[in-house]
N, C-alpha and C positions, 0 to 999 in steps of 0.2 A: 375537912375530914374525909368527904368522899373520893378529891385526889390522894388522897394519905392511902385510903384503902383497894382505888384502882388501883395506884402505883406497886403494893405490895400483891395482889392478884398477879398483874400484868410480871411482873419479878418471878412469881412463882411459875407461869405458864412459863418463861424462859427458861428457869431452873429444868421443868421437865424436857422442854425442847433440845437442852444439852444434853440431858441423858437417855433420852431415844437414842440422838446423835453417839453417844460415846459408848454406850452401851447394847444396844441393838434391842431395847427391850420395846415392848407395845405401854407400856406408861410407867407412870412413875411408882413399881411397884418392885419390894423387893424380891429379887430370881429364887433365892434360898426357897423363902416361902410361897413364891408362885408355883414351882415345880412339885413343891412339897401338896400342898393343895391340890396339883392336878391326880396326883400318883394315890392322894387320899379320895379324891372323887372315883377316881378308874378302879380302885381295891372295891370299893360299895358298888359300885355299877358290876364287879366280876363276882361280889358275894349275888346281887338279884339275875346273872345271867345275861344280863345285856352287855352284850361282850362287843358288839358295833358303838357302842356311847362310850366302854372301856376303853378301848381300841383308841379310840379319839383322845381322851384324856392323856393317855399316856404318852401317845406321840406327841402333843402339845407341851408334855416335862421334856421328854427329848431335843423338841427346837430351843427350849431354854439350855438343856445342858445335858447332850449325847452320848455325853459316856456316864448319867444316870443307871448304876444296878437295876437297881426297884422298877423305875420304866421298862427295862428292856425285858423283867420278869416279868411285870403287870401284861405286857405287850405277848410278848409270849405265848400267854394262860391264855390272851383274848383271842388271837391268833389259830390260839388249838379247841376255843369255841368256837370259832367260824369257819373249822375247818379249812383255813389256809396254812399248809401242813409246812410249807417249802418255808415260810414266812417265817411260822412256828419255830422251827430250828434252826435259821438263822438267829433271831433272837435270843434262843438258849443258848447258843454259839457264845453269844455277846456277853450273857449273862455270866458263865461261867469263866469268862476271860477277868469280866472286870470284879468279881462277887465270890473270892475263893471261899467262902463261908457260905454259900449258898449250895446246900448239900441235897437241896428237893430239886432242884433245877438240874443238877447231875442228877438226880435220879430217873427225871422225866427224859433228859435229853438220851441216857444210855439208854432205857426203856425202849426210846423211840430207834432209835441205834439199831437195834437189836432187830425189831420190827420190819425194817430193812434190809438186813444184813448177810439174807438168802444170795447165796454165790460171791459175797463177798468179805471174804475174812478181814479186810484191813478194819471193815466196819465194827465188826466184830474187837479186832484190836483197841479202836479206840471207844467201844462201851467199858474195856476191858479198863482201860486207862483212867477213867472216869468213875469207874466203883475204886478201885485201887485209893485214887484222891478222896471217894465219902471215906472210905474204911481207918485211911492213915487219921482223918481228921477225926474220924469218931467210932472207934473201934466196936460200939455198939449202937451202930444206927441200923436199924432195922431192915429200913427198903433197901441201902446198900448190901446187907447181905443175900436180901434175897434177886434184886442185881446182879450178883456176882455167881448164884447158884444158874440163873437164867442164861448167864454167860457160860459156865462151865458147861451145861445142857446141853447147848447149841457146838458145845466143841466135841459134843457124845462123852463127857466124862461124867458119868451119871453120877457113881460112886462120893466123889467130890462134891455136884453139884447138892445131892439130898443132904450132907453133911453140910452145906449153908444155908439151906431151906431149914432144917432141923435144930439148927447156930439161929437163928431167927426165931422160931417158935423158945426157944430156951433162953433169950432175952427177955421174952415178954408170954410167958404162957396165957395168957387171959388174951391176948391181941385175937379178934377173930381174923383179918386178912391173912396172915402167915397162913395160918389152917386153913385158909382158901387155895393160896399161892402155889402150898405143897399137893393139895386135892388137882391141884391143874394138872401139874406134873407126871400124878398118877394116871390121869385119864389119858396124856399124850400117851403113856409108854401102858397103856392098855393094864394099866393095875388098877379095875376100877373097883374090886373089893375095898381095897385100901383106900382109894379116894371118897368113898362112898364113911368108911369108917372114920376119916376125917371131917367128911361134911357134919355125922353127925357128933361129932367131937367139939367141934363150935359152936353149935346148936348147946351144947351141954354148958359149953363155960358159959355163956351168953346166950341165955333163952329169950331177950328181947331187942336181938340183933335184925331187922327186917333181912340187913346182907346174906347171914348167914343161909335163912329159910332160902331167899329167892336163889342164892346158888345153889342150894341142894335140889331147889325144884328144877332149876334151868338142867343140872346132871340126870334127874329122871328124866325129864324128856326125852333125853336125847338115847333112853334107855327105853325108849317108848312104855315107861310106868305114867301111865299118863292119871289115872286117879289119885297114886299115891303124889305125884308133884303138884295135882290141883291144893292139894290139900297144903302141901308144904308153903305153898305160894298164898293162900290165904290165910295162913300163919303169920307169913311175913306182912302184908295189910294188915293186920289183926294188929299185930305188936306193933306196928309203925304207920299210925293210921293216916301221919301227914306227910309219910317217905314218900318220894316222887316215884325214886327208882319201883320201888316194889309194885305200887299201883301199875305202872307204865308192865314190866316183867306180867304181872298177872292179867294184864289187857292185851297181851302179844300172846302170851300163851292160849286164852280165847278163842284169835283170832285165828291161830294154829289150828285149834280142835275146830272152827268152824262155826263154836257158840257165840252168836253175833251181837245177842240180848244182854249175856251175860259180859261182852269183851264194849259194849255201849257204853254199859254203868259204870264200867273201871272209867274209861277214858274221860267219862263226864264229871268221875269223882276224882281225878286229875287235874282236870283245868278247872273244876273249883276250887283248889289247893290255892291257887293264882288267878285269881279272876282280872287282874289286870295288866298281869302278863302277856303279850301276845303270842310268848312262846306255849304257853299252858292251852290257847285255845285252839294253836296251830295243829297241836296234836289229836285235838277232837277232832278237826277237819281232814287229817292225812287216813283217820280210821275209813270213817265216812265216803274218803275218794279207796280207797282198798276194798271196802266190799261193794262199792258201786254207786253208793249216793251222792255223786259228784256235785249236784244241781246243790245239797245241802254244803258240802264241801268249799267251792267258791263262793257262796254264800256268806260263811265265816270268817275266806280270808281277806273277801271285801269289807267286809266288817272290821278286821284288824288294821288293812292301811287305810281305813278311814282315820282310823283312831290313832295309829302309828304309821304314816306314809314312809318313814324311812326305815321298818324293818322289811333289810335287805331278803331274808331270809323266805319272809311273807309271798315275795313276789316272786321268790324262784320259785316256791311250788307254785303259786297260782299260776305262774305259765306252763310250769309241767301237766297240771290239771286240764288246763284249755288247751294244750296241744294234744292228751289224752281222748277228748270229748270234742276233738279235730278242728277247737276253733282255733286255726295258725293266726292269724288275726291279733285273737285278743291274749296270745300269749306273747307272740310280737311285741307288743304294746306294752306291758309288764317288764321284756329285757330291758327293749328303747330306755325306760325308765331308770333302770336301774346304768346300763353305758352313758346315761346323760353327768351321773355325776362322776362315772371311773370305768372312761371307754375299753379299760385293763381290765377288768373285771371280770375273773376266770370262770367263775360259776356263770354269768349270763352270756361269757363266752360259749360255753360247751354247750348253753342252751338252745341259744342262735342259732350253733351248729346242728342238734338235733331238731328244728325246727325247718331247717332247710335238707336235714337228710330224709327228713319223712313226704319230700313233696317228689321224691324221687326224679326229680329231672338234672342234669347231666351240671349247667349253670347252677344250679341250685344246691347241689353237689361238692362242684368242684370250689364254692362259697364258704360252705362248711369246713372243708379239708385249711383252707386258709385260716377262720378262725381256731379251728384244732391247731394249726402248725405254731399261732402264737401263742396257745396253751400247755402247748409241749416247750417251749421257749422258757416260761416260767417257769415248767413245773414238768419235768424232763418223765420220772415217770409216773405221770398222771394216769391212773386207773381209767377213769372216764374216758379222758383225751385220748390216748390207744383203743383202745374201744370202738368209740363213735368217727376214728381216724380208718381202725378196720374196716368198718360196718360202707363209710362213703367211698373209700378204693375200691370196696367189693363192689358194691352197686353202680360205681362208675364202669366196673372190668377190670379194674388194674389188679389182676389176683397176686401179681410177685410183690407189688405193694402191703396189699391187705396181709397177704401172709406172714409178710415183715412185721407187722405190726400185731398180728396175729401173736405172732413167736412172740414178741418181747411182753406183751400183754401175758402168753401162759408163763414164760419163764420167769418175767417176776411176781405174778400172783395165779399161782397155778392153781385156788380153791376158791376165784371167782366167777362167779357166775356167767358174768356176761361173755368170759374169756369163753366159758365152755359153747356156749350160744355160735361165737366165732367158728370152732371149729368143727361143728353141725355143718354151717353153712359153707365152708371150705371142702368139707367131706362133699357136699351135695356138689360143688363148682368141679372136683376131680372128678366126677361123674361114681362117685361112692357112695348111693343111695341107701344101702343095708347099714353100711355102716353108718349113716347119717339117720337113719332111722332107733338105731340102739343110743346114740349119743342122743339124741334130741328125749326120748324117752326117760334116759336115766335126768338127764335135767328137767324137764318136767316136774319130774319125783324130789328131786331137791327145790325148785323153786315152792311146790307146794308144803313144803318143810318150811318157808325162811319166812319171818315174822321180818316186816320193816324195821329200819334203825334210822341213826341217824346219817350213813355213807349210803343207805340204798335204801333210797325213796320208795314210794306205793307204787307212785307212779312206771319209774324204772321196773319195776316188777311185772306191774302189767304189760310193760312193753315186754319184756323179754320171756313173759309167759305167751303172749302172742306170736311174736315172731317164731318161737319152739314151736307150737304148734304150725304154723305157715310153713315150717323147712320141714318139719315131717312130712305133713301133709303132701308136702312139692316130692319128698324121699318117695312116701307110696305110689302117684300121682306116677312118677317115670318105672316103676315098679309094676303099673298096671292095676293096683291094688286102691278100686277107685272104693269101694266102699270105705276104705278105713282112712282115704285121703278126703273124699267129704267130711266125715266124722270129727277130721282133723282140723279146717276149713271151718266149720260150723261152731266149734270148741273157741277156735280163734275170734270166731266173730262177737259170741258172748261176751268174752274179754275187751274189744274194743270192736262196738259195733258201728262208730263212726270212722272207720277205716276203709276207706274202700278197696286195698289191698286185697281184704277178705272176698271179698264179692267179685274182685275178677280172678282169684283163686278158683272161688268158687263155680263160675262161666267156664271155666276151664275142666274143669270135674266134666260137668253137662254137658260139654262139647266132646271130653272122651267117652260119654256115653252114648253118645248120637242124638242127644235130647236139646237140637237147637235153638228151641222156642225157651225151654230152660236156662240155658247159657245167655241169651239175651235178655231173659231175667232178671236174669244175675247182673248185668253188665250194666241194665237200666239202675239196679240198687247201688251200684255204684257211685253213677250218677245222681242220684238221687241226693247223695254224702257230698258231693262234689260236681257240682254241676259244670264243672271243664275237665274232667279227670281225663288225661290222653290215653292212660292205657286202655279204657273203659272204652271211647270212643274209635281205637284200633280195632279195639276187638268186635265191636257191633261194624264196621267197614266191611271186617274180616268176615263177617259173618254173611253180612247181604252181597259180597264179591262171589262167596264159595254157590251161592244161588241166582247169579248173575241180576241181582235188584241193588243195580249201584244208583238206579233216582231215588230208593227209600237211603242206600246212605247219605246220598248229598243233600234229602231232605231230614234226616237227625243231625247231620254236620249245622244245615241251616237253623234248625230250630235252636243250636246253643247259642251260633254266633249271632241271633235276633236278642237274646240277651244280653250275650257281652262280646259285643262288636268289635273291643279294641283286645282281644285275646289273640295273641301268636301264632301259638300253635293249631288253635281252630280254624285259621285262614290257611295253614300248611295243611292237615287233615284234607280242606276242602279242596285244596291242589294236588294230595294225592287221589281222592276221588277221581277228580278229570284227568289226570293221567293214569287213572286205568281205566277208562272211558276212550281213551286214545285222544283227549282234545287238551291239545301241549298248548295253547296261546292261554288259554283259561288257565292250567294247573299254574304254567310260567306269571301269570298275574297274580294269582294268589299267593306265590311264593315269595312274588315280591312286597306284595300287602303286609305278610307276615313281617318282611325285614324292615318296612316300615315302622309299625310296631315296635319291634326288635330288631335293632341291628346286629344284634349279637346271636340271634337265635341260629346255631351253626346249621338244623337239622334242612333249614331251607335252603342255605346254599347248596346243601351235598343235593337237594332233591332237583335243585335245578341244575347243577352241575351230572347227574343224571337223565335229568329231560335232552339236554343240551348231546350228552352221549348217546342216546339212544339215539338221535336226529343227524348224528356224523360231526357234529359241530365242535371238533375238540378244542378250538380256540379256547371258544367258549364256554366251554368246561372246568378251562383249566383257569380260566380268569376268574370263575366261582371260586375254585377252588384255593386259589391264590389269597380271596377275599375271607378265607375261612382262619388262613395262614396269617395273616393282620390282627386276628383276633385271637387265636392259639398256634403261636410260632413252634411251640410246642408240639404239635400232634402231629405223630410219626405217622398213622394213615393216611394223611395226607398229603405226606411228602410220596406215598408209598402209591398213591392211585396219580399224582401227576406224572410219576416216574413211568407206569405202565403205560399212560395217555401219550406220554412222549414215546416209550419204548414202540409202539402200536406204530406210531408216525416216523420209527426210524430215525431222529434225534437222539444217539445214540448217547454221545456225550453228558445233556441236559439230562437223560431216563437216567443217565448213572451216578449222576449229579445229585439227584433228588433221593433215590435209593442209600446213596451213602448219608445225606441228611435225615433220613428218616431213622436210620442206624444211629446217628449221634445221640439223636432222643429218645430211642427205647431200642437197646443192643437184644431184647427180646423179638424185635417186627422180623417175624421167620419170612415174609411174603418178600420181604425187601430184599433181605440178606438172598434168597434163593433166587431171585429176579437178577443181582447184581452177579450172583455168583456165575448166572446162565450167560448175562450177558457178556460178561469178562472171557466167558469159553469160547463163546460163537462167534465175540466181533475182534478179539484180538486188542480191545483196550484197556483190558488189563492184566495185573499179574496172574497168571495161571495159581499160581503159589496161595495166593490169597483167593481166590475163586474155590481151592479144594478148601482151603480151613472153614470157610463162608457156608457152603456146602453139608462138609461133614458137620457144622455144629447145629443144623438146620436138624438133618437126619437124625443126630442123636437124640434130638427133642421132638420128634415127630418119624419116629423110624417104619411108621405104616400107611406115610401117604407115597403114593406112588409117584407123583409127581415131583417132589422132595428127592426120592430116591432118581430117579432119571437125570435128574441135574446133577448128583454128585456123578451117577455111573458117566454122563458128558464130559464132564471135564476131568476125570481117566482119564479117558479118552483120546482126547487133546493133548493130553502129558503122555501119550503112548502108553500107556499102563494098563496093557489090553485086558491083563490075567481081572486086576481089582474093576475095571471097566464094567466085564460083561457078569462077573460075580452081580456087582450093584442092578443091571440093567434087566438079569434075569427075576432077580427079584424085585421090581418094578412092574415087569411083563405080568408077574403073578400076583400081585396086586391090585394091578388094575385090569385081569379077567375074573381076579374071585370079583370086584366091585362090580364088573360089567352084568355077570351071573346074578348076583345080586337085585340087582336093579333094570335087568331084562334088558340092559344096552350093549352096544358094541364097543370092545375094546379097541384101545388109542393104536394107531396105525404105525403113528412116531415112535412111540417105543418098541417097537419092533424091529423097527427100522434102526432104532441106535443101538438094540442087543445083534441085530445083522452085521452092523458095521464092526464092533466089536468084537464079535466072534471071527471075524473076516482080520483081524488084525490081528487076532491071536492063533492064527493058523487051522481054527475050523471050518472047514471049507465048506462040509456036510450043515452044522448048525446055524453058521451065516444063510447059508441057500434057504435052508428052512425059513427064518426069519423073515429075509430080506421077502420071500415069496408070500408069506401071515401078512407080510406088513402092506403090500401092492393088493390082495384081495380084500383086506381089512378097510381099505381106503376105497374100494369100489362098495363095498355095502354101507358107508358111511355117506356114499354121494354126496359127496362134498372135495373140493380141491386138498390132494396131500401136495404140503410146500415139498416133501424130499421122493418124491416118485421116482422123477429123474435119474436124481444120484441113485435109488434104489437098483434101478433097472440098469445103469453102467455099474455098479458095483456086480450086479446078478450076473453079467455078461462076463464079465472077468473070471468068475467062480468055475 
């Protein structure tokens, strides 16, 4: 009996082995109703909000059977809970291919269409296509008309569009959303009598609608009726005591006016709505990190992955929060966690990124811009990603980058915040301080307007309330206008007083006040945030060099690296010490200590490739510099300084060599292009032709250095082009005597000498003499060898 009963066991595990085999399933279970099951578990996990365990289910109907509708909507929904927007629409893509009856899916996917669709009509066309298909299939479906009004809107056909918003209310007069939809419309096109008369329109058919109250309070606000919307807002609580929304609206509203007691309660009477929700207590915690109670804040969300380790969601803020309260560290540790299970992972991408843009070093930087670029890859235009993609070009230098990125940041969401932040700081980089000061101000004023959501964290807020305040600050600061640049400084630091950005702001203030014991204050509290902070520790160098106490620098440089010995850049710090002490074998050890450490740390090569110049040593300079070139094949200044180290040594070829390399990788390096352009003129290797284009594009981007200009007026010159020669060369001359006036120096002898030659070519015989004669006495109060004396004086002779 027992072989009777192995034998039919052993039969059946075959049976199932065939049908793994034949079937691709994980057991012996029918696909209908596995898929089915999965798509019923991810619907309940999308009713309670967890939209990461939805997400899961429903992709598991998918691997049973991919062109499932129901999946790829479930997927969808979950998708546009976790804010994976690129995802989100592809999915509804899918949705409405395979689900012609699925007329919410068109209506979310044109919604989002639309949403979009700023500078681009085809987008536009195809929401257009997609109301068209709700409408044919159901002449009275509601969201489709008002779809089709939001479309007309956007084409400025008003007329038409209110006649579909008004085709909606007249299907369903009792609906409060229409009478919401239509009150939008009034408020864009500034009819807020009317919208206002519709808010309370809804209110009237449906007096225990929470939506209604909290939209009509959300429209007073913004009418600054700030009593009459408290009131409407605790209306909508009142009637909808267990509505999330409404609670969450009247705890934002609070939070606006500032009443923090009263914006507590809501939030607390929130996450008791869902006490075992992580999402219910995450928003008690995000209140808590917004008005400062950060220590209460992680507290919470330690509490939630204890309890839930895989809500994703949990852990991006908590590392937004400890990188806010400057623990980079332990916010670190929060992404780690999260790339352990989906190294793709765009939210812990963009975080990583802002984790490494806030340490401000060059590496650390240039780190970030990579995870941004894979960010952009997914998700083309990612608000965040352009953003924090600007924010690490700027801070790198690359302003024609930042700028790029700047632009497509305003053009496609011109009423973001952080875009505006951008263009502060860009205003500030063109050297447009006034204007940088009015733009930072008006934002200000709006950031203290904007209650968190769910696209723009506390955290994000408080960064970009700080940084506003830091670009003003820096705006008055070169404005001279040091009161209101402390003021500004001091503001930022409240905001985030684990920054030390603030505090060598702030050294900076004190040091334009002559207050140097202040300014090293400052620089020590920097310190204090950061016990290796390099700007902090330049600036105390800077400080004890300007009173010639460089053994008190080298003993604060000492006192960090007794801590932490195996730090980079504190062994470079302590190498620029001894070489401004004049003892190069010492700086040269430490520089190399450093690259020990760090092979990649560039700023020690260049310092040694420096020492190395200073001492005549250009071999050996250039073999730093070479070594910098292994690690950023990329960096045009450094094709651009071997180029001069060669040009210096008369290696003509090699200097031109390198110059036009440095041009390959950034057609912006003015130093290269005017280098090559000089030396095409004066050595005869190259095209004259290409030496004036080289030139002229130099000038027109910098048409007030003198030097710039001298090069184009030479290679005139050279091309006999005496008339445009001595044009350029005169004004040259006059450039560099207003600079010399200026700054109590003697003007350049050479450009005298090539406005002489010049005028000597173009048949002034009087203006050459003159010249040529500025240029021979210009060169004796220089006391220094002029290379074209010579020629000056055969040329004078002829005259």
């Amino acid at each position: 009996m027992k072989n009777e009963c192995y034998g039919f066991r052993h039969y059946r595990s075959l049976l199932c082995l065939v049908l793994l085999i034949v079937l691709g399933l994980s057991g012996c279970t029918n696909p209908e109703k596995a898929k089915a099951e999965h798509v019923k578990r991810g619907d309940a996990y999308l009713k309670a909000e967890k939209f990461q365990e939805a997400s899961l289910e429903f992709r598991s109907a998918l691997q049973i059977d991919g062109n499932m509708a129901a999946a790829h909507w479930g997927l969808a929904q979950s998708y546009e809970g976790l804010q994976r927007f690129p995802e989100m629409i592809d999915e509804l893509r899918k949705t409405v291919d395979l689900d012609k009856n699925n007329l919410d899916a068109r209506v979310k996917l044109g919604n989002y269409y639309l949403a979009g669709s700023k500078g681009h009509p085809e987008v536009i066309d195809e929401a257009e296509r997609l109301a068209k298909e709700i409408l044919d299939k159901d002449p009275n479906q509601i969201e489709g008309h008002i779809l089709m009004g939001s479309i007309l809107f956007a084409r400025n056909d008003r007329d038409k569009a209110y006649a579909e918003l008004n085709k909606a209310i007249d299907l369903n007069p009792n609906r409060v959303e229409s009478y919401l939809s239509l009150a939008r419309f009034y408020i864009v096109t500034d009819q807020r009598d009317k919208a206002e008369e519709l808010f309370k329109k809804s209110i009237s058919i449906n007096s225990t609608s929470p939506l209604a109250y909290s939209e009509y309070g959300k429209f007073l606000v913004q009418g600054n009726r700030m009593a009459e919307a408290e009131t409407q807002l605790l209306k909508a609580v009142e009637v909808g005591p267990q509505d999330h929304n409404a609670h969450f609206v009247l705890a934002s509203f609070y939070v606006i006016s500032k009443q923090y007691d009263k914006a507590e309660n809501e939030y607390k009477a929130l996450a008791a709505l869902d006490k075992d929700k992580p999402e219910s207590q995450a928003v008690l915690a995000d209140f808590y990190s917004t008005i400062g109670r950060t220590d209460e804040a992680v507290n919470i969300y330690k509490d939630i992955l204890t309890k839930a380790p895989d809500y994703a969601q949990g852990r991006y803020r908590l590392s937004e929060i400890l990188l806010t309260k400057g623990d980079g560290q332990g916010a670190t540790q929060q992404v780690d966690e999260i790339l352990k299970k989906d190294k793709h992972d765009r939210q812990a991408l963009l975080l990583r990124a802002r984790i490494e843009i806030q340490k401000q070093q060059p590496d650390a930087l240039k780190a970030a811009v990579e995870d941004l670029k894979e960010v952009l890859q997914q998700e083309p235009n990612s608000r965040f990603a352009l953003y924090f993609m600007a924010q690490a070009n700027y801070s790198l230098g690359y302003m024609d980058q930042a700028r790029a990125f700047a632009s497509e940041l305003e053009r496609n969401y011109p009423d973001y915040l952080p875009a505006k932040l951008m263009q502060v700081q860009l205003a500030l980089a063109g050297g447009d301080s006034k204007k940088a000061v009015t733009q930072a101000t008006d934002l200000l004023t709006r950031l203290g307007r904007t209650a968190p959501d769910r696209e723009t964290s506390p955290q994000l807020l408080a960064e970009l309330t700080e940084r506003s305040y830091i670009a003003r600050g820096t705006a008055q600061l070169q404005q001279k206008n040091l009161t209101e640049a402390r003021q500004d400084f001091e503001a930022a630091q409240k905001v985030a007083p684990s920054d030390p950005a603030v505090y060598n702001n702030l050294a900076l203030v004190s040091a334009a006040e002559n207050k140097p014991a202040d300014a090293m204050a400052s620089f020590e509290n920097a310190l204090r945030v950061d016990a290796t902070n390099l700007v902090a520790l330049q600036g105390i160098i800077a400080q004890y060099a300007q009173t010639k106490e460089l053994d008190k620098a080298q003993s604060r440089v000492d006192q960090a690296l007794s801590a932490y010995p195996n730090v980079s850049w504190l062994h470079y710090l302590k190498g620029q010490v001894y070489a401004l002490q004049g003892n190069g074998s010492a700086a040269e050890a430490e520089f190399r200590r450093a690259l020990e450490i760090d092979p990649n740390y560039l700023p020690a090569y260049s310092s040694l490739a420096a020492l190395f110049i200073n001492s005549n040593q250009q071999d050996r300079a250039i073999a730093e510099y070479k070594k910098v070139l292994e690690i950023r094949p990329d960096n045009a200044a450094v094709y651009t300084l071997i180029g001069m180290l060669e040009d210096q040594r008369q290696n003509f070829d090699a200097a031109a060599d390198n110059y036009r390399k440095a041009l390959e990788h950034d057609q912006n390096s003015v130093i290269a292009a005017n280098n090559l352009s000089w030396l095409y003129a004066v050595t005869g290797k190259g095209n004259l032709d290409e030496a004036q284009r080289l030139a002229q594009t130099v000038v027109q981007r910098n048409p007030n250095v003198a030097g710039f200009v001298d090069t184009l007026g030479w290679v005139f010159y050279k091309k006999n082009l005496y008339a445009a020669a001595a044009e350029q060369l005169q004004k040259a001359v006059d450039l560099d005597e207003a600079a010399a006036r200026a700054q109590n120096g003697v003007p350049s002898a050479t450009y005298h000498y090539h406005l002489g030659m010049a005028l000597k070519g173009k048949g002034d015989k009087d203006g050459s003499r003159r010249a040529l004669e500025a240029a021979l006495q210009l060169a004796d109060k220089q006391k220094r060898p002029f290379a074209d004396a010579e020629d000056a004086k055969k040329a004078l002779a002829t005259l």
